[in-house]
N, C-alpha and C positions, 0 to 999 in steps of 0.2 A: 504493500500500500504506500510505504514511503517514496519508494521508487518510483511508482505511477504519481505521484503528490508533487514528485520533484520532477518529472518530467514533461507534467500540463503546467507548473508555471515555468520550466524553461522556456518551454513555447509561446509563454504569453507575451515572457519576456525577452524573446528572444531578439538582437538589433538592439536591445535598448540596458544593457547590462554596462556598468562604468568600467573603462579600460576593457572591453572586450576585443578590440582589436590587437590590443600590445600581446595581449594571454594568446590569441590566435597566431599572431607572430614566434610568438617564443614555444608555442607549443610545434609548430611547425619545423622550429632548430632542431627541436630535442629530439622527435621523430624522423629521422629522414625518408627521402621515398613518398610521403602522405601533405593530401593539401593542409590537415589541420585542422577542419569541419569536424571530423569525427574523434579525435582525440577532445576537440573542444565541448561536444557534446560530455563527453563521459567526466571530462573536469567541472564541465559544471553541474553537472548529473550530483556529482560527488561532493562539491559543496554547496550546494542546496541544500540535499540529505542532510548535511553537518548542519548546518544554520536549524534547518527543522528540526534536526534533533535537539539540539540547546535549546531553539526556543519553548519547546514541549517542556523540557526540565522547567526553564525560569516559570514558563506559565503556572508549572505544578506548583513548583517552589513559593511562587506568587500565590496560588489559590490556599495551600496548606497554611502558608501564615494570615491570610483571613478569617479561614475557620478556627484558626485557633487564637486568633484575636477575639474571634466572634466567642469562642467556648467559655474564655478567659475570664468574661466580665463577671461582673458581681453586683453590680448596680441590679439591687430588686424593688419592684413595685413604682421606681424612681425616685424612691428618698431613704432607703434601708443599703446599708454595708453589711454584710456578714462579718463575724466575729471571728477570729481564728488564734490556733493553737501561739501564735508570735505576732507584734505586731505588724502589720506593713501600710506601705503607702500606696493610695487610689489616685490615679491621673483622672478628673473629673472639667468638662467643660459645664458651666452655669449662665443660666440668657435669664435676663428678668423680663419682668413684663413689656418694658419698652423695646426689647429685644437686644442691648448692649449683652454681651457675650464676654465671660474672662474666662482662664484656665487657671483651676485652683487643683493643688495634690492638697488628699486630703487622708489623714491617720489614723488607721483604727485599730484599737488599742486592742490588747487579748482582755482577757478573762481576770477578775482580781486573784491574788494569790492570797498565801496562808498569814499569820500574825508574823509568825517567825522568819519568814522570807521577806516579808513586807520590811522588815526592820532592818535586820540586812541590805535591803535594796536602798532605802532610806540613807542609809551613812553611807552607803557606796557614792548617791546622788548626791550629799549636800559637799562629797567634798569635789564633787565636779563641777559645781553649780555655776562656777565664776566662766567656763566655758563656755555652760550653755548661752548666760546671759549678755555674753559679750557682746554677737552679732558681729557689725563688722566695723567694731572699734580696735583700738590695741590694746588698753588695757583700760581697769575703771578708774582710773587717776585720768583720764582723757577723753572723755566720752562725749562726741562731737554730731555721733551717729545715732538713731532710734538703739535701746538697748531691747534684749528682746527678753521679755519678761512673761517666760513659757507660764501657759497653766498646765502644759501638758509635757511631759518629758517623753521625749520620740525613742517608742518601740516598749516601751515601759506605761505599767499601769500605774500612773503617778500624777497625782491634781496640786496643782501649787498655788498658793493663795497669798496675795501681796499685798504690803503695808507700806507707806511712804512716812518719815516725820515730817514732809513737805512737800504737798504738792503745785507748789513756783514754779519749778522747771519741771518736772516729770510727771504724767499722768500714770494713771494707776498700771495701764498695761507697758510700759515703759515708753513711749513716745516721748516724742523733749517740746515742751510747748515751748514754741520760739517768741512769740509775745516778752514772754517772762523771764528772757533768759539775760546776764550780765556777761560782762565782754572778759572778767577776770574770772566767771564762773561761780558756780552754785553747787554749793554740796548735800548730798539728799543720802540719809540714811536708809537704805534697803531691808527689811523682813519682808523672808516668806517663812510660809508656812506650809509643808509639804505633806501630803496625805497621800496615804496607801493604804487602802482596806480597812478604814479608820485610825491607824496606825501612823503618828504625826512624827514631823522631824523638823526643828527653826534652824533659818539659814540668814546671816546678818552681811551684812555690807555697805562702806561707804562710798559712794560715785562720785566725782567734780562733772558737771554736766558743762559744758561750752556749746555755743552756736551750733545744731547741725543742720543737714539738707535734707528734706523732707521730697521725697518720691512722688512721680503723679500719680492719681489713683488710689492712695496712702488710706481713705477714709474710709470708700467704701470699703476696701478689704478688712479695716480695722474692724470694724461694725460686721460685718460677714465673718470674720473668726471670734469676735465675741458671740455671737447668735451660736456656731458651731460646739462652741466651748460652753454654754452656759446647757441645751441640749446634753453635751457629754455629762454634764452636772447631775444632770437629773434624770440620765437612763444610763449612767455607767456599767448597771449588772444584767441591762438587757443584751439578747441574744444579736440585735442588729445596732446600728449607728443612724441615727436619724438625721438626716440635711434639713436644717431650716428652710421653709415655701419660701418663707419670703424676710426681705431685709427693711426696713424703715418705710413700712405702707408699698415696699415695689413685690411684683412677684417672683420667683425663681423658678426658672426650668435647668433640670440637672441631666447631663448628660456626660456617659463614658466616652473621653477624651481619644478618639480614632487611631487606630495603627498606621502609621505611612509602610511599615513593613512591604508589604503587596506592591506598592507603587516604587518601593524603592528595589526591590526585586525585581520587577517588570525593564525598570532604567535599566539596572544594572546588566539584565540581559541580554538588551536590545545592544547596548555597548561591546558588549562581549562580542554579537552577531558582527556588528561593523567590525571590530578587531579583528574578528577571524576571515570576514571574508578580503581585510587589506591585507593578513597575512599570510594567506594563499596564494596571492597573486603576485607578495614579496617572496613568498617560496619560491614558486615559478621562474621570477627576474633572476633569485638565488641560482636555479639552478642554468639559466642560462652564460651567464657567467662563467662557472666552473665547467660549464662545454669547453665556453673559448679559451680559460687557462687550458683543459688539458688539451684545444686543439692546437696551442701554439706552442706546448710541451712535445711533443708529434711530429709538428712539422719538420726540424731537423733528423730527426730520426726517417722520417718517409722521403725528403729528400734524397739522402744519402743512398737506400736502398735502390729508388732510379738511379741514381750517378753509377751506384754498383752493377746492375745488371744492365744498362742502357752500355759501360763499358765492356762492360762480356759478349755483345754482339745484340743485345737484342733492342726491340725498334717499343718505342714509349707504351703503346697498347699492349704490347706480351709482356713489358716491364710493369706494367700495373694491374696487367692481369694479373699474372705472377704474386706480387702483393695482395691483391685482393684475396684469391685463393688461399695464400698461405695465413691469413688472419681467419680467414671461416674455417680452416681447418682447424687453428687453435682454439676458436671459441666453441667450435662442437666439441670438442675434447677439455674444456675447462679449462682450458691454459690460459688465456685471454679472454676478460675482462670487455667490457664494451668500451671500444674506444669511438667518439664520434667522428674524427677525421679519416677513419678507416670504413666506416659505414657511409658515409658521403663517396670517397670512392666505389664501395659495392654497388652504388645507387648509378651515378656516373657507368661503372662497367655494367651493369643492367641495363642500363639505355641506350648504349651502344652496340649493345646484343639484339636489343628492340628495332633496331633499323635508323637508331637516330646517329646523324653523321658524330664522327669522333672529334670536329672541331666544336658543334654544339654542346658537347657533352661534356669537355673541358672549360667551354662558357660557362653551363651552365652550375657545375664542380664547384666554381670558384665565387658566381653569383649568390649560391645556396652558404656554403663556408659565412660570407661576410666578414673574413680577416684578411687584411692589407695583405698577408705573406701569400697565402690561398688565391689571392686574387692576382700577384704577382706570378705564381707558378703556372695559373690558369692562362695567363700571357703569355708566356715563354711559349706553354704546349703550342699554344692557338699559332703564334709566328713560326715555329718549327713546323706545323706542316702546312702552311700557307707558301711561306721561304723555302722552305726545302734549308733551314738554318744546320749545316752540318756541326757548329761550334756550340749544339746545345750540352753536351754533356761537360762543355769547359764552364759555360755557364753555369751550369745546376751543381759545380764542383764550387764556386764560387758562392751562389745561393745555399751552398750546404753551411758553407764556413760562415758567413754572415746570420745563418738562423742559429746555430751553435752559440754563438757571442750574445743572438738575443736571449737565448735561453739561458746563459749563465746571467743575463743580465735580469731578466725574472725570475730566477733563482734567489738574485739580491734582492731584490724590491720584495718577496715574500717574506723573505729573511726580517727586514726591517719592520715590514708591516706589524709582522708577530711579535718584536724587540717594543716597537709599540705599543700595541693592545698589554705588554706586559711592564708598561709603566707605571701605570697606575696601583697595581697591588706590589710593587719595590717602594712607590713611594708611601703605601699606608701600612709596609713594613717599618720603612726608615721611622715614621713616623712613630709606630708602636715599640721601637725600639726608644728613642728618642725616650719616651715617656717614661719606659721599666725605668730608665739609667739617672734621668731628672727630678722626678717625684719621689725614691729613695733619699739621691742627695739630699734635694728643697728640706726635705722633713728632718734629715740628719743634721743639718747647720740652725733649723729652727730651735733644735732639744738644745 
């Protein structure tokens, strides 16, 4: 079915695929003998299929994490949290009546605990307490920023209750009323009083309040987690968590805040599909490439073998028969490897067997190739039997020695290439070294 899938939209899309002429070219290199039509079918036969395949994963991958977004929620009735064994936090979106919309996470505590745990958890909490309330001041000799004066200690079933000796600068939930505030600051001594399963613990502290910046939005949310908290007050030991309808005469609509999960899986798929189908066709480019290194690795070598048997008496077509032959012979017996400048001549001597003249077929030898040497050599033949040029084998003795020099000179340039690519992990050794030998010393002169 994939196959029939991938091969009515090759057709749809057939003519209109990006770079399909370059892939038709290069698939045409790689092939010799074939226009490239039918190779190009079955390349994109074949990445079609791939793309269809990934996309089916992402789609799945995409629909799995809806349903289990969807399985996830917990939001019941529209204003109940369920209770659980620890506490956690609810991503919850909230629309009032006028329809203004915020995203509040919201905490639902577990279950109260025993006397003797509660007490415990108590002295564990008040000697943390200077943490929770900090918020994002430095410390409470500085306090510039709203302090956060929990009623509720997150993930812990714990209610705190606060006392100011003054409330000039701070309101009871920690806020800094800026009306009230002096430029050299205001000191306000802190009690809470912390509850767990009726089981109390006092926690004292004094603050310097200074100027802070107050947030947009600051009010309603303040009023919206007083409602939430005042609720927790007075259903603590029930089974669910109740959201307040509504905040200051407005109404509340609660809703479980959406998974992007799906949509971000869906993206990420569709990316993937682009990526693989540009590195397909970088594959491809890849491999045409490494044709022309090994075709221009080759050519001194197949030079030389005409210069050698073209010197023994024999005439340029029994000299390339001759080669032709003894490559097919090796590669039906496993000795050789595909080489492509050897298979261009098979193609070339096929065609000449076919009835096409032997200066055509040297044209056409060196047209197909597309390397300057290739196309050189396809000259030589072409003049020698136009000319009647008896001085080709001085020549092709001369072309032998000049492809020799190039090859040793592509020999360099790989060489370098690789000295290259193997710079970069010398220098994030140098580097790694640098550091062992540096970081010992620095520490040893600092003692």
């Amino acid at each position: 079915m994939k196959i029939n899938l991938s091969k009515m939209i090759l057709k749809r899309l057939k003519g209109r695929l990006p770079g399909q002429e370059a892939v038709r070219q290069n698939l045409k290199l790689l092939n010799a003998g074939t226009d490239g039509f039918k190779e190009e079918e079955i390349y994109y036969r074949e990445k079609i299929s791939l793309l269809l395949r990934v996309f089916a994963a992402g789609a799945a991958m995409a629909f799995l994490a809806g349903i289990a977004a969807f399985l996830n929620g917990n939001l019941v009735n529209g204003y109940f949290l369920p209770r659980q064994k620890n506490a956690y936090q609810q991503e919850l979106r909230v629309t009032s009546e006028e329809g203004d919309t915020q995203e509040i996470t919201i905490l639902v505590e577990p279950q109260m605990l025993s006397e003797e745990e509660s007490r415990e958890l108590l002295e564990q909490t008040v000697s943390q307490m200077e943490e929770y309330i900090l918020g994002e001041n430095i410390s409470l000799e500085e306090v510039r920023c709203d302090l956060n004066l929990i009623r509720q200690v997150e993930g812990l079933p714990i209610t705190i209750e606060w006392e100011l000796d003054s409330y000039e600068a701070l309101n009871l939930d920690g806020t800094i009323r800026r009306e009230n505030l002096k430029e050299e600051g205001s000191i306000v001594e802190l009690t809470a009083l912390l509850i767990c399963n009726k089981v109390t613990a006092v926690y004292r502290a004094c603050v310097k309040v200074l100027p802070p910046i107050l947030s947009p939005g600051e009010e309603f949310m303040q009023e919206l987690s007083g409602k939430i908290e005042e609720l927790q007050e007075k259903q603590g030991e029930e089974a669910q968590k109740e959201l307040p309808a509504q905040v200051k005469g407005r109404k509340l609509v609660w809703e479980e805040k959406k998974s992007s999960a799906p949509i971000a899986v869906l993206l990420l798929t569709l990316a993937c599909m682009l990526a693989l189908y540009k590195a397909k066709d970088q594959e491809l480019k890849q491999k045409t490439k490494e044709r022309e290194q090994q075709m221009r690795k080759d050519y001194a070598q197949i030079v030389s073998k005409l210069v050698l048997l073209m010197g023994a008496g024999a005439t340029v077509r029994t000299a390339w028969e001759m080669i032709v032959r003894d490559y097919q012979r090796k590669r039906e017996q496993g000795e050789q490897p595909l080489r492509y400048a050897y298979e261009e001549m098979a193609l070339t001597y096929r065609e000449m067997q076919n009835g096409i003249a032997e200066i055509k077929a040297y044209e056409n030898f060196g047209l197909r190739c597309r390397i300057p040497c290739y196309l050189k050599l396809s000259v030589l033949l072409e003049q020698n039997l136009r000319k009647g040029n008896h001085g080709l084998t001085k020549l092709l003795k001369g072309e032998a020695q000049e492809a020799f020099e190039q090859r040793r000179e592509l020999a360099v340039r790989v060489g370098e290439e690789a000295s290259t690519r193997m710079l970069l992990p010398m220098v994030l050794m140098l580097v790694v070294v640098m550091i062992l030998i540096l970081v010992p010393a620095g520490m040893s002169m600092q003692m």
